[in-house]
GUTIFI-623242 format. One record per residue (C-alpha): z, x, y. Coordinates in steps of 0.02 Angstrom, whole numbers, plus 32768, in hexadecimal, padded with zeros to 4 digits. Layout:
BEGIN
ZXY...
% end
This chain:
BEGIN
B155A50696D3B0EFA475972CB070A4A697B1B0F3A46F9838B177A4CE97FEB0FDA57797E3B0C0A56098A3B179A56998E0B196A5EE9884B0E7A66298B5B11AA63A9968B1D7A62A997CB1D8A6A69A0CB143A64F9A7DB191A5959A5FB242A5D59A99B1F5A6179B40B1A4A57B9B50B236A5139B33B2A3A56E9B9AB237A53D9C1FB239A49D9C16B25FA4129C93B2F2A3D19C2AB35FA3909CBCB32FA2C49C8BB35AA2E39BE7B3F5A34B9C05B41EA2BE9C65B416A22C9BD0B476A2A49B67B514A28E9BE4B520A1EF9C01B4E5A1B79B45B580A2319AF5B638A22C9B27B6A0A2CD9B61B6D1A3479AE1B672A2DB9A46B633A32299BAB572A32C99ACB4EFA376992CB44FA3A59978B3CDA38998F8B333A3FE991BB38AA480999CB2E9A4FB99C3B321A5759A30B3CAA5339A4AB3A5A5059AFFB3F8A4499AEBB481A4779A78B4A4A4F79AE6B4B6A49A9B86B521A40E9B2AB58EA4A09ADEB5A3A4D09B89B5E4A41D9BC3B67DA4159B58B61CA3D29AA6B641A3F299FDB5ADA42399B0B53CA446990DB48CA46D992CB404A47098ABB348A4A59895B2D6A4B297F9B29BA5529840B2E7A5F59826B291A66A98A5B2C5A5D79927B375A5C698EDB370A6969916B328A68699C2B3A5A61499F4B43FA68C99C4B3C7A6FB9A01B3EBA6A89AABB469A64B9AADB4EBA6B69A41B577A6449A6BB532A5BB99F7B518A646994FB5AEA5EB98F9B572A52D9928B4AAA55898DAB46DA530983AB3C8A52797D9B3AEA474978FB321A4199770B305A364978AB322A2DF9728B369A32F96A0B3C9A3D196DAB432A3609756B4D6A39996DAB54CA3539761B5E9A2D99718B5DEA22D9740B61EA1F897E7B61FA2A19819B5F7A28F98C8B606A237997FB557A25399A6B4B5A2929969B425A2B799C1B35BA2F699ABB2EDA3339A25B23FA33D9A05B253A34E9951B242A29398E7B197A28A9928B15DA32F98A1B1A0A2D29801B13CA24D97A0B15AA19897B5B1D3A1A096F9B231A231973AB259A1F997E5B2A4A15D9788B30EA1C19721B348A20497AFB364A1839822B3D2A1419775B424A1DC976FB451A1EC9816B4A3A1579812B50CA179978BB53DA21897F3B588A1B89884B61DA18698A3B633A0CC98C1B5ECA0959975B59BA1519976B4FBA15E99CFB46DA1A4999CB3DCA1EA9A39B34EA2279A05B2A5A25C9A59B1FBA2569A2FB13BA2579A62B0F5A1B69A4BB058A1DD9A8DAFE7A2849A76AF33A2A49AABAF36A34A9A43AF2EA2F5998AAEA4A2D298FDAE9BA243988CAF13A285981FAF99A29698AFAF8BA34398B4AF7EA3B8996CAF0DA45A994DAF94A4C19904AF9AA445987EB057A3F198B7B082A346986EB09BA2C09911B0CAA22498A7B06DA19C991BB0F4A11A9947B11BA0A399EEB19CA0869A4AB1BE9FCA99E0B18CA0309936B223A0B99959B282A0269976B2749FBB9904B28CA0599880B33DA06198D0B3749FAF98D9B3279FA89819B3A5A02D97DDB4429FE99852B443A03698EFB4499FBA998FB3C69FFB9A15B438A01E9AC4B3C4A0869B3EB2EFA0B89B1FB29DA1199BACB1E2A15D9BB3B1D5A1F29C0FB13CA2639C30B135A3119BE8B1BAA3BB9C19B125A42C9BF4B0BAA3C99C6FB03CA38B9BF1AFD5A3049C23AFB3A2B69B8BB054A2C29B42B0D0A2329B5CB18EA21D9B16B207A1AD9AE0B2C3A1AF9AE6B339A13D9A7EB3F2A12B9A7EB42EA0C099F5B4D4A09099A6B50EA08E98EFB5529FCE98D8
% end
């Protein structure tokens, strides 16, 4: 298990306090008006279930994933409604989803912890996950005042150092058409933390 992983898994119960607390309502927001009524989604790195939760609780269809097992328990943990919808995969690889499977598929705070390869191969396999015109939203820090030279904060988490026109251009390589990006300051009230939000569509 990579560094990342390991910290998510030592602290599963802190971070899900913590992101249950979070100023979400922007975000909640995007999710609305980027998915139509009653679609059906896949949440790629779920933590405590808090998003997958409130979309479940909009009308969605959904799948939510997380390469963590102790956070995949916290959220049935708390949100026992979504036990049958949560699954432990890890990305790129453990994406074992058919083709076309899905409306929509979104990230939140997730991409950002996977090297530069392995957020490509998932970008491409994302892709092939959607459904034509299906829209992929992700979000992600694009700037951090916590990290070394090695992009690593001080409990030794990967933040893959990309812009706004590098996420981008990543998307538009592998297909997608860029529709929405917003750059929001941080739900945990961090200074030096600053995020970006993409909505694109599979062409």
């Amino acid at each position: 298990m990579n560094s990342t992983l390991s910290y998510y898994e030592k602290n599963a119960s802190n971070l899900t306090q913590r992101y249950e607390s979070a100023n979400v309502t922007i975000l909640h927001q995007i999710l609305l008006k980027t998915f139509s009524p009653h679609s059906k989604l896949l949440e790629i790195g779920c933590g405590s279930g808090r998003d997958a939760s409130f979309m479940r609780e909009q009308g969605y269809d959904i799948t939510a994933i997380d390469g963590s097992e102790k956070m995949i328990n916290e959220a049935k943990t708390i949100h026992p409604a979504l036990e049958a919808h949560l699954f432990m995969m890890q990305l790129p690889l453990g994406l074992d989803f058919e083709s076309n499977s899905f409306d929509g598929v979104y990230s939140v705070a997730t991409l950002m912890h996977l090297t530069q390869e392995e957020i490509i191969l998932s970008i491409q396999k994302i892709y092939s996950l959607l459904k034509e015109k299906g829209k992929f939203l992700f979000s992600v820090s694009i700037e951090r005042d916590d990290t070394d030279q090695n992009n690593k904060d001080p409990h030794q988490r990967l933040f893959t150092s990309l812009s706004e026109e590098e996420w981008l251009r990543l998307c538009t390589n592998y297909g997608f058409n860029p529709l929405h990006t917003e750059v929001t300051t941080d739900g945990l009230g961090r200074n030096g933390v600053v995020w970006l939000t993409c909505v694109v569509e599979k062409i």
